[in-house]
N, C-alpha and C positions, 0 to 999 in steps of 0.2 A: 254892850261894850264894843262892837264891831261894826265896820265902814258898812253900807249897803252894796253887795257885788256888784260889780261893773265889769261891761265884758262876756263874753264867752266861755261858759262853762266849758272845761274838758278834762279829763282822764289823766291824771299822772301815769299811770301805766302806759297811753302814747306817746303824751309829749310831759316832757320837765316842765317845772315850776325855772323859772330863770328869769333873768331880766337883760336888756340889751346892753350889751359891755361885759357881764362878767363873764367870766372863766370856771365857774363852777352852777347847776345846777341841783335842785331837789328832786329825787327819782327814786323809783324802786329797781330801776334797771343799772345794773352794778357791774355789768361786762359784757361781752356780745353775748345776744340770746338770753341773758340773766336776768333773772327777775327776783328781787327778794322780798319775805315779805313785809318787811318795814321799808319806810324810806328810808335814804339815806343823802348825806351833802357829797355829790360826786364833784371831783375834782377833771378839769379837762389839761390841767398843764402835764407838761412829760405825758400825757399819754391820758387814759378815762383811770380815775382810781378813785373809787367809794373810800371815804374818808372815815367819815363820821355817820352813825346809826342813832335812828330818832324811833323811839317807845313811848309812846303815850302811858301815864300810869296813874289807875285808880288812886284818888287823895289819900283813899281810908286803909287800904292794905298794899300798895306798893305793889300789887300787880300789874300784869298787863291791860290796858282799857281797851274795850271794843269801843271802835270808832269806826265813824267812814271818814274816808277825805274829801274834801270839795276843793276845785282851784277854778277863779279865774286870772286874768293875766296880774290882776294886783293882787291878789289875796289865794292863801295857801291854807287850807282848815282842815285840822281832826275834830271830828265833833260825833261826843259821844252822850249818854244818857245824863252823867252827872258832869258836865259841862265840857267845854273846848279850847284849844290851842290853835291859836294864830299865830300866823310865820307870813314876812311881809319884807322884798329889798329896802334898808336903805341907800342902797348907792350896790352899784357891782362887785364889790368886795364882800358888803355889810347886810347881814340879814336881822331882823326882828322879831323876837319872840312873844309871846306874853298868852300866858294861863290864868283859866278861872275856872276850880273844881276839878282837874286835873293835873297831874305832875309831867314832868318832862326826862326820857334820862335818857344821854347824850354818852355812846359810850361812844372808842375806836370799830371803826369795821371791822380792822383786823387787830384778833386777841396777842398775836404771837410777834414781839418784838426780835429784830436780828440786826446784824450790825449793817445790813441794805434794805429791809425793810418793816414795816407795822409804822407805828403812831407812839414815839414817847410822850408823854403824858406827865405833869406837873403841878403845882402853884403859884407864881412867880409874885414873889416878897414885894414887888416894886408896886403892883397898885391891886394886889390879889386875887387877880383874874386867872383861868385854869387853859394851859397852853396842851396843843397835841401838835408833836413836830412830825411832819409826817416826810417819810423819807422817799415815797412813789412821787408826790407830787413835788419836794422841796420847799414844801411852801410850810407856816405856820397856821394854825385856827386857834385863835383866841375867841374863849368866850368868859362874860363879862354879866354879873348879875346885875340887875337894874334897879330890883326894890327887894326891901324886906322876904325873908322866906327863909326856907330850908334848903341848906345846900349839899345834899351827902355826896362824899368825896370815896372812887376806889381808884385802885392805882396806882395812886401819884409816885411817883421815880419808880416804878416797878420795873425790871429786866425780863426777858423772857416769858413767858406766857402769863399771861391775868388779864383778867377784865380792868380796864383802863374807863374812866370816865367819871360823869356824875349824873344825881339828880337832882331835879328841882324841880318846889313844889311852892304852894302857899301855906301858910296857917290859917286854920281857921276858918277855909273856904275864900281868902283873899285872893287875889291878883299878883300874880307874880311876872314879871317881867326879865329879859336877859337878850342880850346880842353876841350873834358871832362873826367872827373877821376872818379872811383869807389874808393873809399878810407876808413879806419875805422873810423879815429877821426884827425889826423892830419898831415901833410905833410907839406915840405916847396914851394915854391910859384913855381906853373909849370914854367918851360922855355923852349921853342920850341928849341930842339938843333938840328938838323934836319929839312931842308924843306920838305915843305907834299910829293911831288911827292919822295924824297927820303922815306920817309914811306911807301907810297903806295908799292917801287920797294923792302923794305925788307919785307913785308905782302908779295906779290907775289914771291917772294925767299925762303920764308921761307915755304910756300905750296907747292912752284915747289918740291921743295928737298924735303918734306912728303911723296910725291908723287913717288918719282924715287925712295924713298927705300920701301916703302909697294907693290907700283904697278911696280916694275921695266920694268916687263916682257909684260907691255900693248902694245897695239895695236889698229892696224882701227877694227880687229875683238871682240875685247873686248871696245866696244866705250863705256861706263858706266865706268871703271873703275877709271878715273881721278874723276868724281863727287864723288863717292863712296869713295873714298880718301878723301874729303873735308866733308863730311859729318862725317868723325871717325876726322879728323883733327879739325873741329869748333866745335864739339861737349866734346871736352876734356877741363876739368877742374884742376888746379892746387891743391894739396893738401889745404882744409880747414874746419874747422867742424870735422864732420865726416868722410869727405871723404880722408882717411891716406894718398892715392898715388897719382900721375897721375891718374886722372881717366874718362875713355871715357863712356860721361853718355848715356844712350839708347836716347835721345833727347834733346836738346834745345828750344823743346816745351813742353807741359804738362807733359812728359813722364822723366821728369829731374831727374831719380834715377840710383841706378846700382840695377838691381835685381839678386838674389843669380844662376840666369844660364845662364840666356844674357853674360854674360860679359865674358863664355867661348867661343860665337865665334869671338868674339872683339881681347880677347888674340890670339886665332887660323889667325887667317888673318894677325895679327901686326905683327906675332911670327919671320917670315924669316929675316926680314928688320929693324925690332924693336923689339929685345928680349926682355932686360930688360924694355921696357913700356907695352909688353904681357906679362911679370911676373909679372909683377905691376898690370894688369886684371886679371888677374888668381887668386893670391892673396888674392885682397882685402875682397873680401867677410869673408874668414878666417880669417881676422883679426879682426872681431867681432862675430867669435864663441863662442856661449857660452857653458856652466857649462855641457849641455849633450852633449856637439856636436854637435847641429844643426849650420847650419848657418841661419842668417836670412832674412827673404823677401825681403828687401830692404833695400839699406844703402844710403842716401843724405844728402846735408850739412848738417840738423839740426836736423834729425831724423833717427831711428834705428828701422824696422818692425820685431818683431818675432813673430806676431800672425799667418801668414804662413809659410811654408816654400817654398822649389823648390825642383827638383827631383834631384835625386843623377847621375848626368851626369859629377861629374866630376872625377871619373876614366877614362869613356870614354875621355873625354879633355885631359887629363894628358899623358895620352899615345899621343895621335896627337901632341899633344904643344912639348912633346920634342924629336919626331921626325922630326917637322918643327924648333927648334929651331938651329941657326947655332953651337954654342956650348953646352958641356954637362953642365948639373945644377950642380953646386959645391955641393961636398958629403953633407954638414954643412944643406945647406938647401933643398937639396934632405931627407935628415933623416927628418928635422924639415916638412919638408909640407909631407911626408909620417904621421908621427903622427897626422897630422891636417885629413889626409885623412882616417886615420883609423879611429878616433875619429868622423867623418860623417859618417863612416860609421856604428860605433857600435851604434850609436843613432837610424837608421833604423833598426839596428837585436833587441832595447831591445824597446826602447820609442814605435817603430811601427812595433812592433811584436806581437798579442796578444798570450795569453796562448796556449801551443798545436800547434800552425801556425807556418809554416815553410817560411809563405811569408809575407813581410812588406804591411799595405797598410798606404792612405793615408787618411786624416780625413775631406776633402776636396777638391771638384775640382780645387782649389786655388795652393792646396801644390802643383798639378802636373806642373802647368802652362798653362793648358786647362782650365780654370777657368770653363767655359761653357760647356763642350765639352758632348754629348750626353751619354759617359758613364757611368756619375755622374745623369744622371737623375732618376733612381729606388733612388738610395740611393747615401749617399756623404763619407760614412766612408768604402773604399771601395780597396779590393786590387785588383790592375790592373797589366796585364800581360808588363806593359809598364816598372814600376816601380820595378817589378821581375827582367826584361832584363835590366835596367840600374841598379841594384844592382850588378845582377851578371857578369858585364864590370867593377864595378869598386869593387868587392871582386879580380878577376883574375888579375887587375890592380897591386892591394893592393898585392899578391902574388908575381907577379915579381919584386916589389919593394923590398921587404923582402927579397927574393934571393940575389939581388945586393945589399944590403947593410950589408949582414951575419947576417939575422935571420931566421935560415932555419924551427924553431919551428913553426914561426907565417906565414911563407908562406906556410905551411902542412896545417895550422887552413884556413887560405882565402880560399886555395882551396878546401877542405873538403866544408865549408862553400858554396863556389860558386856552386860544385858539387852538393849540396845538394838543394841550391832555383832553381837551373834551372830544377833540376829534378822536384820538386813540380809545376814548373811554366807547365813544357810538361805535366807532371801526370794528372794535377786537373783543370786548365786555359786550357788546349789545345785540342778544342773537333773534331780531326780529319782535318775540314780545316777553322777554326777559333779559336781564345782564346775568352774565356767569362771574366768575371769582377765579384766580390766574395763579396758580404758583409761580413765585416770582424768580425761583429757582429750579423747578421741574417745568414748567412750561404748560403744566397741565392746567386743562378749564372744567370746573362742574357750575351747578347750579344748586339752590337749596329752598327750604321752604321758611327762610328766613326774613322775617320784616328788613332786615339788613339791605338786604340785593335790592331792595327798593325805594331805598332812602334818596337815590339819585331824584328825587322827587325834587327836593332841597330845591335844586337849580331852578325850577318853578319858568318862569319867562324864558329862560335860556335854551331851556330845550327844545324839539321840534314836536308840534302836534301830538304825532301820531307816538311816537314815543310818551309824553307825557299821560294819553287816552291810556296806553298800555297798561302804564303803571298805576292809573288811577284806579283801574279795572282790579290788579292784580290786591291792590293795596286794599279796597273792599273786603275782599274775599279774607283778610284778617281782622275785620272790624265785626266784634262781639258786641252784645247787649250792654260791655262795660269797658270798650275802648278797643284800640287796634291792639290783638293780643303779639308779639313778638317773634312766637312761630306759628303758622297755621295747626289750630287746635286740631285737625286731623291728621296732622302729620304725627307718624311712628314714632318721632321725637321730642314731640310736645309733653311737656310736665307745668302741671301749674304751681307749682313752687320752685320752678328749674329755672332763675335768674335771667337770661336772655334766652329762653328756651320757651317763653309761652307767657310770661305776666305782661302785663300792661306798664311801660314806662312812662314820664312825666315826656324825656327830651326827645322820645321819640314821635311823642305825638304832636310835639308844639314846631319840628322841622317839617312834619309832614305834614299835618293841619298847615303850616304858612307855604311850604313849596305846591299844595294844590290849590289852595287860592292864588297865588302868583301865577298859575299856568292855567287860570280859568275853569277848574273843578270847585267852583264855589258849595255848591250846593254837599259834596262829601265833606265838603272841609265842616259845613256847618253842621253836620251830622258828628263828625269825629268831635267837634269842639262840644256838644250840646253834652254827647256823651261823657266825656273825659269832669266835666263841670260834675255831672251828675253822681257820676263814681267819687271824687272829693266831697263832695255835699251829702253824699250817705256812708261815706267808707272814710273818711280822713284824709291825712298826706304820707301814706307810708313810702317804704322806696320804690316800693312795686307793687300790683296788685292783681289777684288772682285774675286771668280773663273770662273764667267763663262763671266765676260767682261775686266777684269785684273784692272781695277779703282782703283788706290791708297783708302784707306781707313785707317779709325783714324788718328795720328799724323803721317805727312808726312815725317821727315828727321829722320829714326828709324837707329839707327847705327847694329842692328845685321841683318838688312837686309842687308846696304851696307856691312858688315862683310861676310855675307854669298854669296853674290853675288861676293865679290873677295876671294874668298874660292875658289868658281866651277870657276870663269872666271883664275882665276892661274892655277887650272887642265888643262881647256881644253887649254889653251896657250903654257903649256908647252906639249902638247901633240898632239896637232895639228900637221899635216904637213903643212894645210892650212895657217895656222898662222902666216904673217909677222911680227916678231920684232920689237918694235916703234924703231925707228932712235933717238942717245944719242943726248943730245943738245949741 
């Protein structure tokens, strides 16, 4: 009775069962850190809220069924001794059910209704279907029986604490079928136009072909790169809220934002294969710049962070993105997002620049995106040579832009401007064979054993020699068996679960891996890349990863990881001689 798997087996306890476009997921992960032990349909509008709870239940006594789950990107399975339940998108909104020898019961996650939150619960007279209005997400879940069976009903208009929901079974050992909807307010009466296993084979079509245009170039040597595909594919959201475009959130678990830098290696990976939905990542964050130019922290369906920022890496991006893009950006909106990028960038030369300083810092370990990271431990209001090096990528950015678009005045000013922080960053940050970290209000300079202090790598060409030697030297010296660890694992400060204090990140290794090939350390760069490949291909895409045993750590289906892992795994593919080709289908 079921499609033949296609795809990449994986772990609902990593990553969601989800499809590209929608807003809600299938997961056992129910809050940061939470694990429950059923699935459930999580909601990502307003906010992550577990909606609805899925039990598998023996046909014969209404118990609980032992099952395991199987997923791959089309197909969702409990499957147990006396038969199984499949669960399959039809469309981003709409999921499909259907049982044989097992029951299904579909209650509220949360038992306890109040007048702000739980799941009321119904029958609605108009085409019989069983509604849960859930008051976390705003949203309604209609579910809808397909065929013949047994429908037990508890609940319905219940206030205040009960078990809300139903079950559903077959008679007789039959086939039971049923669909459920994520909807606003009303819709007219589902109708299965499509049978399931034709659902199933377009959900598995509709990922195959994801897949063959991001990852065209995969291989047995790039064995990560289909999952990695599925992970930027279920994790994309359709315009709502807040969120203006297509937009591929950093997770489908707690991590369900775009934050204002992530979403440049999301753009950079989608860019060959999928232009316009990597100009759509690229983008969005500029589309709620405000009044100084900053963009802000985070942008998700129902909220807008400007109490932080992120670091100005997107000069750097901007030049990648459209040398990976297959056509050039139409003049109209090369001029309009040159303005958006100037406009981020003048917020760094005035809002964080103080008096007399020639270097922007930052007001918090937050704005860099090290939130932790050892170099913010003297003090937090603090300019970093990190923050130097990606201003002055994206003032010479901002210069070549000017050029080509005939304002020859304002590319004299970027690069005067660039000319002028790199020199203060080498002058006053850079003491022989490390850069120090400045309070930008004390005056004072330390140094740290932080991957941070050496990100000026970035700059890659720009720099001078012996500088670049230095740091290629120093940057080693944090490269574990399972990637550049974050703080050197002998420092007093190192913890490997301590967020910028010791794991292995995606974006720090994909600025530093391309700023030492830029500066002619090819051969580290290919060792960092071979490594970072290796840790995704045995370990997943979590956010971070232990360094010195590669253990997925925090939320496990982190999209700028699989972003970053099909960055290097398209380098080394296309660069391989090793490399066999995957065969078309």
């Amino acid at each position: 009775m079921t499609a033949a798997p296609s795809g990449p087996a994986f772990s609902v306890h990593d990553i969601p069962f989800s499809m590209q476009g929608s807003w809600f997921g299938i997961s056992p992960v129910v809050a940061q850190k939470t694990y429950a032990d059923d699935l459930h349909l999580v909601s990502h509008q307003n906010g992550l809220h577990a909606v609805l709870r899925f039990v598998p239940l023996d046909a014969g006594t209404d118990a609980r069924a032992a099952t395991r789950v199987e997923a791959t990107p089309g197909l969702l399975s409990w499957i147990g001794e006396g038969g199984r339940i499949d669960l399959a998108y039809e469309s981003p909104d709409t999921i499909r059910l259907r049982g044989e020898g097992l029951g299904l019961r579909v209650r509220a996650a949360e038992q306890t209704l109040t007048p702000f939150t739980g799941a009321y619960f119904f029958r609605d007279p108009v085409d019989g279907a069983y509604v849960f209005t859930s008051y976390e997400t705003g949203r309604r879940y209609r579910i809808t029986a397909l065929s013949a069976g047994a429908v037990d009903v508890f609940g319905a208009q219940d206030l205040g604490s009960a078990e809300r929901g139903l079950d559903i079974a077959a008679e007789d050992g039959g086939v039971w079928e049923a669909a459920v909807e994520e909807l606003d307010s009303a819709r007219r009466p589902y109708a299965a136009r499509t049978s399931f296993d034709q659902v199933v084979a377009a959900a598995q079509n509709a990922f195959a072909a994801f897949a063959d245009t991001v990852a065209p170039w995969r291989s047995a040597d790039t064995p990560a790169a289909e999952l990695a595909a599925y992970v930027l594919w279920s994790a994309t959201v359709n315009p709502a809220g807040f969120v203006t475009r297509p937009a591929v959130l950093m997770s489908k678990h707690w991590m369900d934002k775009v934050w204002s830098w992530d979403h440049c290696f999301n753009a950079l990976a989608m860019a060959p294969g999928l232009p316009a939905t990597a100009w759509d990542q690229f983008c969005l964050p500029f589309d709620h710049q405000d009044e100084s130019g900053a963009l802000p922290d985070s942008v998700c369906h129902s909220e807008i962070l400007y109490n932080y920022v992120k670091p100005p890496i997107h000069g750097w991006a901007l030049g990648h993105l459209r040398r990976r893009l297959p056509e050039p950006i139409d003049p109209a909106e090369l001029a309009r997002t040159y303005d958006r990028l100037a406009r981020w960038t003048e917020f760094w030369l005035t809002a964080r620049r103080a008096p007399g300083s020639a270097l922007p810092h930052y007001q918090h370990g937050n704005d860099s995106g090290w939130d932790n990271a050892t170099t913010f431990d003297p003090e937090r209001v603090v300019a970093t040579a990190d923050l130097a090096g990606f201003l002055v990528l994206q003032l010479r950015e901002l210069a070549g832009l000017a050029e080509e678009l005939g304002r020859p005045d304002d590319a004299r000013r970027w690069t005067r401007t660039a000319d002028a922080t790199q020199a203060e960053l080498l002058d006053h940050l850079w003491k022989g064979d490390h850069f120090v970290a400045r309070g930008a209000d004390s005056g004072n300079t330390w140094s740290s054993s932080s991957l941070l202090d050496l990100m000026p790598i970035a700059l890659g060409e720009h720099l001078p020699p012996e500088v670049a030697a230095a740091l290629a030297d120093r940057i080693e010296k944090h490269l574990t068996p399972y990637g550049l660890a974050t703080e050197l694992p002998g420092s007093p400060h190192y913890l490997s679960d301590g967020y910028w204090r010791g794991p292995v990140w995606a974006p720090a290794v994909v600025l530093i891996e391309d700023g030492l090939r830029r500066s002619g350390h090819r051969n580290l760069a290919d060792e960092i890349s071979a490594r970072f490949r290796t840790l995704c291909e045995t370990h997943g895409f979590a956010e971070n990863f232990d360094a010195l045993t590669g253990t997925g750590l925090r939320d496990r289906a982190y999209t700028w990881t699989a972003s970053g892992y099909l960055l290097l795994a398209e380098a080394h593919a296309l660069t391989s001689p090793q490399a066999t080709p995957r065969a078309s289908q």
